[in-house]
DSSP file (Angstrom, degrees, kcal/mol; ACC not computed):
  #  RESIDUE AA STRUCTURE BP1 BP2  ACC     N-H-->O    O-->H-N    N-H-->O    O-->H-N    TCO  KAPPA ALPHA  PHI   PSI    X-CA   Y-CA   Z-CA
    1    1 A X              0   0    0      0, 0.0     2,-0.6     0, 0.0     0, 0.0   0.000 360.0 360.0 360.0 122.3   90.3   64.6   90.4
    2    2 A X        -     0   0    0      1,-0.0     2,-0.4     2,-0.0     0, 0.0  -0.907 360.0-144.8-100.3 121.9   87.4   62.4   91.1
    3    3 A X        -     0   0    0     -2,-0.6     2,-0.6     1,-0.0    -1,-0.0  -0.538  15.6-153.1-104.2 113.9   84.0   64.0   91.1
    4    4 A X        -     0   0    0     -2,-0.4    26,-0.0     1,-0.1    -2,-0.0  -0.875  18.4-109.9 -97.2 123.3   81.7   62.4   93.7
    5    5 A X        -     0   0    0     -2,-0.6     2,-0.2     1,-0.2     3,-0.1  -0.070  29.3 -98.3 -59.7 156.6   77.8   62.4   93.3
    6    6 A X        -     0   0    0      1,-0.2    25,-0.4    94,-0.1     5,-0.2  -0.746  42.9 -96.8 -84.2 122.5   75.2   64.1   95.1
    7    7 A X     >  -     0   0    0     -2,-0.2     4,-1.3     1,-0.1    23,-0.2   0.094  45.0-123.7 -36.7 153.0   73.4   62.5   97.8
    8    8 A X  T  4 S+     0   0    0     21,-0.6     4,-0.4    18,-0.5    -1,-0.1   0.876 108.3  56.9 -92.5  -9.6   70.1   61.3   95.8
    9    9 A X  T >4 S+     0   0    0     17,-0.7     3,-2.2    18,-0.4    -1,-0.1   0.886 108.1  55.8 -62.0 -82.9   67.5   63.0   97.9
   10   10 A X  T 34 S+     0   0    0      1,-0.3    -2,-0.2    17,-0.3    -1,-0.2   0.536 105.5  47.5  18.5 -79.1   69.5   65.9   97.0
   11   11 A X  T 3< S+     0   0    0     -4,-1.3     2,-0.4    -5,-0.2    -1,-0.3   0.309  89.5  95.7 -43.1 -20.6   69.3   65.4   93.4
   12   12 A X    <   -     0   0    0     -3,-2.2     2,-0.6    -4,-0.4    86,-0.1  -0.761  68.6-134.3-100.9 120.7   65.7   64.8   93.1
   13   13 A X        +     0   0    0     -2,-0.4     2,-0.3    86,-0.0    -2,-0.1  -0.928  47.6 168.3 -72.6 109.9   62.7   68.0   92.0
   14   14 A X        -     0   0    0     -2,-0.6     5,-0.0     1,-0.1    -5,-0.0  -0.908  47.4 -93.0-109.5 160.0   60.5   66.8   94.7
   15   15 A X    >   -     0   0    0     -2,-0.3     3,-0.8     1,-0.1    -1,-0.1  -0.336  37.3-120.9 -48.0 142.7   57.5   68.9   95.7
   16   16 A X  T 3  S+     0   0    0      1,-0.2    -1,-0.1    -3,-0.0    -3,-0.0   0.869 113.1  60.3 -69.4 -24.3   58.8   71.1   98.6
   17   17 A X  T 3  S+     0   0    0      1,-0.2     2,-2.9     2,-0.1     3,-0.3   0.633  75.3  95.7 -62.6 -14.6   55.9   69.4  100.7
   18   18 A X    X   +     0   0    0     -3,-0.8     3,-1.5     1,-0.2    -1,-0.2  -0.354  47.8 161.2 -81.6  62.3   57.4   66.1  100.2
   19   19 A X  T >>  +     0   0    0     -2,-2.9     3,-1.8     1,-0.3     4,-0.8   0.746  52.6  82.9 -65.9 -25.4   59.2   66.2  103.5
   20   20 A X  H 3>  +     0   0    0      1,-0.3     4,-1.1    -3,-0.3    -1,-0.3   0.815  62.3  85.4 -49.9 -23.2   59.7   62.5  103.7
   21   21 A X  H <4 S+     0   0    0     -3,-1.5    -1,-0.3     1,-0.3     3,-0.2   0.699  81.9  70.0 -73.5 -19.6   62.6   62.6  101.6
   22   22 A X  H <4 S+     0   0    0     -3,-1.8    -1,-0.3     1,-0.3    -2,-0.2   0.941  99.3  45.4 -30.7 -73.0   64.5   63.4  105.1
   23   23 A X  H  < S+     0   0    0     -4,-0.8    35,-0.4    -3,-0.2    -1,-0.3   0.625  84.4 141.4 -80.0   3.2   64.0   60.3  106.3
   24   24 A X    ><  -     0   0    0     -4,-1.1     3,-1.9    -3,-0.2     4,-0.2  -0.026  51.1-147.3   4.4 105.3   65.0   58.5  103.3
   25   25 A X  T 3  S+     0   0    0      1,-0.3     3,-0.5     2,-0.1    -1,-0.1   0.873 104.3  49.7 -74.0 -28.3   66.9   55.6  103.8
   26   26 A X  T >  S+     0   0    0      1,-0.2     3,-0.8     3,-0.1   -17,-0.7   0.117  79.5 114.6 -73.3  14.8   68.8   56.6  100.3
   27   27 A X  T <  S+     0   0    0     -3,-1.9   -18,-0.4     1,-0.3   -17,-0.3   0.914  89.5  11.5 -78.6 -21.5   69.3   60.0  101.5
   28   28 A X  T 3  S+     0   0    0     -3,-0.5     2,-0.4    -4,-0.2    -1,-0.3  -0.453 100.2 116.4-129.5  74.0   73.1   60.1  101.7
   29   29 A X  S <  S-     0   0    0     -3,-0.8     2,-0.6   -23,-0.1   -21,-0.6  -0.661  86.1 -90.7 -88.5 166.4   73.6   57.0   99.9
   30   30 A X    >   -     0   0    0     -2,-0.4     3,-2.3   -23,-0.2     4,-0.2  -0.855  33.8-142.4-106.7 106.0   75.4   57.4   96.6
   31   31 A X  G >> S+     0   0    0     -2,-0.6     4,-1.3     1,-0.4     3,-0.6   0.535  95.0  73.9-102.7 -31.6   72.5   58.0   93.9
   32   32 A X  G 34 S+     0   0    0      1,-0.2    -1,-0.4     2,-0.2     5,-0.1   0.652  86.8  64.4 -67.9  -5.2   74.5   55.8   91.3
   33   33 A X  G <4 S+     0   0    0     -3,-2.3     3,-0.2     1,-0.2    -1,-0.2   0.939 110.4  40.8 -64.0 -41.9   73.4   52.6   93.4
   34   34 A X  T <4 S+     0   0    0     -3,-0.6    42,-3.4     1,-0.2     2,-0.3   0.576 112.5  49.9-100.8   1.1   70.1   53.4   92.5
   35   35 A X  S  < S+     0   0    0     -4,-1.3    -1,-0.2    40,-0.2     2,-0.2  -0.782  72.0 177.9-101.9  88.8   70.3   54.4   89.4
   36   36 A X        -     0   0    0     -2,-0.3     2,-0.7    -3,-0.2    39,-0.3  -0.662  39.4-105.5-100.0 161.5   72.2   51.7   87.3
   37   37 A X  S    S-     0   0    0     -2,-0.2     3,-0.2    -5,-0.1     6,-0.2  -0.616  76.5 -30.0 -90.8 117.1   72.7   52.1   83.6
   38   38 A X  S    S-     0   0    0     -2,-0.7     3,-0.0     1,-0.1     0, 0.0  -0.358  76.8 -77.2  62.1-153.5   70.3   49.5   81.6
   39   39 A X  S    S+     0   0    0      4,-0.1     2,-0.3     3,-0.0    -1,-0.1   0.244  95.9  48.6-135.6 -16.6   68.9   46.2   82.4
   40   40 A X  S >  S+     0   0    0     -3,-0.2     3,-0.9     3,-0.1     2,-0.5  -0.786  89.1  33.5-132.1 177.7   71.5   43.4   82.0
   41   41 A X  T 3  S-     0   0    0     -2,-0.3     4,-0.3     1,-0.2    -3,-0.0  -0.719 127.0  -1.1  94.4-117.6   75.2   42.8   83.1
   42   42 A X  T 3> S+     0   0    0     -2,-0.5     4,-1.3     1,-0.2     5,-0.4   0.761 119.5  84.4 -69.7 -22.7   75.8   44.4   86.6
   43   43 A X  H <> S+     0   0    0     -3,-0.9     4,-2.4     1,-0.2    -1,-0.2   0.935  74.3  49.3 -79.9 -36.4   72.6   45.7   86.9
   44   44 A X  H  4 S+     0   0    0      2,-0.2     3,-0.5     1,-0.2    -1,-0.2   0.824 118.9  50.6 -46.1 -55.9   70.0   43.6   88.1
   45   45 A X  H >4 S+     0   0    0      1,-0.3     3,-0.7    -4,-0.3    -2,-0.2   0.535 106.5  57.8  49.8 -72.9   72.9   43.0   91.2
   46   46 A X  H >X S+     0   0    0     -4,-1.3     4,-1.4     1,-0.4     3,-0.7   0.733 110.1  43.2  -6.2 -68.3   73.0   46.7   91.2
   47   47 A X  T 3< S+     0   0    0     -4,-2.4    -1,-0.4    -3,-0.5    -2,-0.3   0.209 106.7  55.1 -91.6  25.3   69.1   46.7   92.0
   48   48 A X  T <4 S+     0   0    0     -3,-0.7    -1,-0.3    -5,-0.1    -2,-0.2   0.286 107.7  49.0-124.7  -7.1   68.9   44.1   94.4
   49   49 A X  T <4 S+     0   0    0     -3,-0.7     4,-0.4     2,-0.1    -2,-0.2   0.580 113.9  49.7 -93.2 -17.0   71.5   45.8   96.6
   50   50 A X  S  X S+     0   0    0     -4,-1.4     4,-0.9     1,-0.2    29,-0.3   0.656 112.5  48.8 -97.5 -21.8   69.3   49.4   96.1
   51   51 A X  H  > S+     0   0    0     -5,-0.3     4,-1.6     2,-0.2    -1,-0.2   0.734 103.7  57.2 -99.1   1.6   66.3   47.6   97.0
   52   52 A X  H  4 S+     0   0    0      2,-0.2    -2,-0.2     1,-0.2    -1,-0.1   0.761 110.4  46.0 -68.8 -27.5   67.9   46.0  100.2
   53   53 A X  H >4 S+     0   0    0     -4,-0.4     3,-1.1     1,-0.2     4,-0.2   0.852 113.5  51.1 -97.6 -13.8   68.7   49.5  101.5
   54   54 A X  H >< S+     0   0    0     -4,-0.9     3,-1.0     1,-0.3    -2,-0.2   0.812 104.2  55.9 -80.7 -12.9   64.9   50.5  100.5
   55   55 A X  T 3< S+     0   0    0     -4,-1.6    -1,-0.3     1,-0.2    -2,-0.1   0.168 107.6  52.6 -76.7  14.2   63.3   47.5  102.4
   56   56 A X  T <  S+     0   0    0     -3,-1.1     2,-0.2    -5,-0.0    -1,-0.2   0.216  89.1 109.8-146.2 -10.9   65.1   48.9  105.3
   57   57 A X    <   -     0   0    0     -3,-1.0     3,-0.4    -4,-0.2   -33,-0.1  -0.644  61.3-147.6 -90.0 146.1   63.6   52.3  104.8
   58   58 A X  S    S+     0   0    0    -35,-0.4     3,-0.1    -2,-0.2   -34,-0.1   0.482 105.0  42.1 -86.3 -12.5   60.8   54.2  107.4
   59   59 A X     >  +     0   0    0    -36,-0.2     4,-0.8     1,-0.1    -1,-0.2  -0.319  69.6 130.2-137.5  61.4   59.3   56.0  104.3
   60   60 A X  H  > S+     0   0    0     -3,-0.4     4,-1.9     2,-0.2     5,-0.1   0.921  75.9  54.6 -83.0 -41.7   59.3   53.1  101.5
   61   61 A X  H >> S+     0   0    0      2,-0.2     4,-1.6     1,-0.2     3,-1.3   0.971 103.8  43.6 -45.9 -74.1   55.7   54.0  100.9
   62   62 A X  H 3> S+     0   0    0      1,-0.3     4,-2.7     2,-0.3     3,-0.3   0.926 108.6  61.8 -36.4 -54.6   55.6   57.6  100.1
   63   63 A X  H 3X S+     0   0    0     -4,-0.8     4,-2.1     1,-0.3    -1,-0.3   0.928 110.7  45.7 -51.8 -45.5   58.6   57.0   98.0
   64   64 A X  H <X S+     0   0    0     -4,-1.9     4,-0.8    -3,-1.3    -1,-0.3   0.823 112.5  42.7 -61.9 -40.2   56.2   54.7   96.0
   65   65 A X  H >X S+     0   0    0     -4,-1.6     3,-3.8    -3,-0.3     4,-1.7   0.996 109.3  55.7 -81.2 -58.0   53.6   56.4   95.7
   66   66 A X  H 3<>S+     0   0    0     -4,-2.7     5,-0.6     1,-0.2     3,-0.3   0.821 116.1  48.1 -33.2 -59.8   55.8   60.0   94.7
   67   67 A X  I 3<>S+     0   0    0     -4,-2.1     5,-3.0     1,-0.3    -1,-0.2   0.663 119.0  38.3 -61.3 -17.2   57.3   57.4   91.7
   68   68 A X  I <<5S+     0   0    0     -3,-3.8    -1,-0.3    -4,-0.8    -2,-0.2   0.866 120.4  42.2 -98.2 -50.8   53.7   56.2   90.7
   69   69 A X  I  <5S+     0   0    0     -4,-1.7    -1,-0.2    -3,-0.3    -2,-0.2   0.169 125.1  32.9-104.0  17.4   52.0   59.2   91.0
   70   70 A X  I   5S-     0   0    0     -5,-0.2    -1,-0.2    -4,-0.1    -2,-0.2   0.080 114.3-109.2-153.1 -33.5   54.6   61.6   89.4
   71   71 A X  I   < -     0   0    0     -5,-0.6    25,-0.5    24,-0.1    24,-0.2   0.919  34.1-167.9 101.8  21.9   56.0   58.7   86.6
   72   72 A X      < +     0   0    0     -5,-3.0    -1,-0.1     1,-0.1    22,-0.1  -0.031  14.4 174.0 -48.5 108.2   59.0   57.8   87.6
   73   73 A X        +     0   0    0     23,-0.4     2,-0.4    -2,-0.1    -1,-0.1   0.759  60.0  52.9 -94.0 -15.0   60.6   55.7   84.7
   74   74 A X  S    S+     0   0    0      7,-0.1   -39,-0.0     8,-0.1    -2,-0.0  -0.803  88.3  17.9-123.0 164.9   64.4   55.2   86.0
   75   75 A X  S    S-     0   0    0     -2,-0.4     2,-0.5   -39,-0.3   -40,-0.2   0.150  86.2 -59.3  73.3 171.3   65.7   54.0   89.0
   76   76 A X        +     0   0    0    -42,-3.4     2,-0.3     5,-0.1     5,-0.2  -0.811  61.1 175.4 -85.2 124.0   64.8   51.8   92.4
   77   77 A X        -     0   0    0      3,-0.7     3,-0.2    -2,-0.5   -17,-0.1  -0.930  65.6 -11.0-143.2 128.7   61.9   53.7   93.9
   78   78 A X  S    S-     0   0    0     -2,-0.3     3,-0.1     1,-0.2   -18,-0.1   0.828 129.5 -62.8  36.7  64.2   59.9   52.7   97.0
   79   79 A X  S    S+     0   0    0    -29,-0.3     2,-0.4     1,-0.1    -1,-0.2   0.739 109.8 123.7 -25.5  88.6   61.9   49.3   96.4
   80   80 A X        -     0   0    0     -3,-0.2    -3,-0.7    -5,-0.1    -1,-0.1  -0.962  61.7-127.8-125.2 137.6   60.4   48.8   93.2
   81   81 A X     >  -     0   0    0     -2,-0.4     4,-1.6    -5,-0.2    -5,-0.1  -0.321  32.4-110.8 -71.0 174.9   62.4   48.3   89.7
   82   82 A X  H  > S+     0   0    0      2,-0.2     4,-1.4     1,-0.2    -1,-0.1   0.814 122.1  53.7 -92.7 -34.4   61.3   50.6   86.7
   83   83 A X  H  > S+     0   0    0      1,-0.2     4,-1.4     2,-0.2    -1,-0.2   0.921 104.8  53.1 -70.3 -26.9   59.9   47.1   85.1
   84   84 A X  H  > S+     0   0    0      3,-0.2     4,-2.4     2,-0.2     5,-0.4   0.976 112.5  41.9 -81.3 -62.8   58.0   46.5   88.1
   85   85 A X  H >X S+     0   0    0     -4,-1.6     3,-6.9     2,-0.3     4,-1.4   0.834 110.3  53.8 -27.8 -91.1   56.2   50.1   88.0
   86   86 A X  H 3X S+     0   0    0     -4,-1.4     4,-1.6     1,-0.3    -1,-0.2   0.677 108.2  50.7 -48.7  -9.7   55.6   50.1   84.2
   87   87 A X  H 3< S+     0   0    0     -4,-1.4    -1,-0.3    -3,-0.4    -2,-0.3   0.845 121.4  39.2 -91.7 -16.8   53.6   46.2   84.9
   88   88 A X  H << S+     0   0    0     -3,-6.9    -2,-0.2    -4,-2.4    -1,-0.2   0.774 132.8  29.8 -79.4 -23.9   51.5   48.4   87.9
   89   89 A X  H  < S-     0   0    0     -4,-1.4    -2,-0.2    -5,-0.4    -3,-0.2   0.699  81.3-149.4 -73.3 -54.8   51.4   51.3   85.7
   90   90 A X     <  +     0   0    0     -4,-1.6     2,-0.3    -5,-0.3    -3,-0.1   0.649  54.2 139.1  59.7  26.7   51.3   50.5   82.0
   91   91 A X        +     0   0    0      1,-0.1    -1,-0.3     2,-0.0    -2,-0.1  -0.562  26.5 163.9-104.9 173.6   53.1   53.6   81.4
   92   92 A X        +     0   0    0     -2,-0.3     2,-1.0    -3,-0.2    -1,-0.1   0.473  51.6  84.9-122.1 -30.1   55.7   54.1   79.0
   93   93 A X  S    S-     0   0    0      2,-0.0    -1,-0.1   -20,-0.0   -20,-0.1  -0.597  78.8-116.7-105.1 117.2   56.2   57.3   78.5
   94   94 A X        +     0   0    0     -2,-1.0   -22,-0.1     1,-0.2     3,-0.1  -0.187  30.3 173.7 -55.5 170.7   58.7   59.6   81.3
   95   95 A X        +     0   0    0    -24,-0.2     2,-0.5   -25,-0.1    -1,-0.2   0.284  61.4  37.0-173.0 -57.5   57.0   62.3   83.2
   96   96 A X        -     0   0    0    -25,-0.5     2,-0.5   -26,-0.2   -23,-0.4  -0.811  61.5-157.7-134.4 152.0   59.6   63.3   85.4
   97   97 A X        -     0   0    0     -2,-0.5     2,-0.1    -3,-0.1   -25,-0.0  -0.751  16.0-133.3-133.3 113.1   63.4   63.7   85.5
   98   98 A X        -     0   0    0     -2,-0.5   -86,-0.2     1,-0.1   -87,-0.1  -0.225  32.1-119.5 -57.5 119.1   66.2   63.9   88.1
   99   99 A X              0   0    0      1,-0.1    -1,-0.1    -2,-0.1   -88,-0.0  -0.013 360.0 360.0 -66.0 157.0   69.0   66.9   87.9
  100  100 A X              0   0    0    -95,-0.0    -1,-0.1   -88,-0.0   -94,-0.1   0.250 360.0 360.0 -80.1 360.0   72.2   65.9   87.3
């Protein structure tokens, strides 16, 4: 039996006011694109295909700001990498975390 992920809007504690996650271009996308596991091998790849489908998204902003303003430390959000945050950020330390 193969166990199939949960869309990743789904997946996400967002604020209940944070109705953009509706139009999400990642909303039934398969959550593991946009989360890939470390920094080398498949993944940069991995994150250039997860920010293709966020450059293509109507709420790319909001998504940025939610990651920035909440601390997002993993994943492609508002298509930004998690290195790309912490050098707009300087933060280090995670804030927030997505359910499994």
């Amino acid at each position: 039996m193969t166990a199939t992920a949960a869309p990743v809007a789904s997946r996400l504690r967002v604020p209940e006011d944070s109705d953009w996650t509706q139009a999400a271009a990642c909303a039934d996308e398969d959550p593991e694109l946009f989360f890939p596991v470390g920094e080398k091998g498949t993944a940069p790849a991995q994150l250039e295909l997860a920010r293709a489908v966020c450059l293509g998204c109507p709420v790319v902003e909001p998504c940025l700001q939610f990651a920035l303003d909440v601390g997002v430390t993993d994943g492609m959000w508002g298509a930004t990498s998690p290195r790309e945050r912490r050098a707009m950020t300087g933060r280090r330390n995670p804030r927030y975390y997505y359910e499994d």
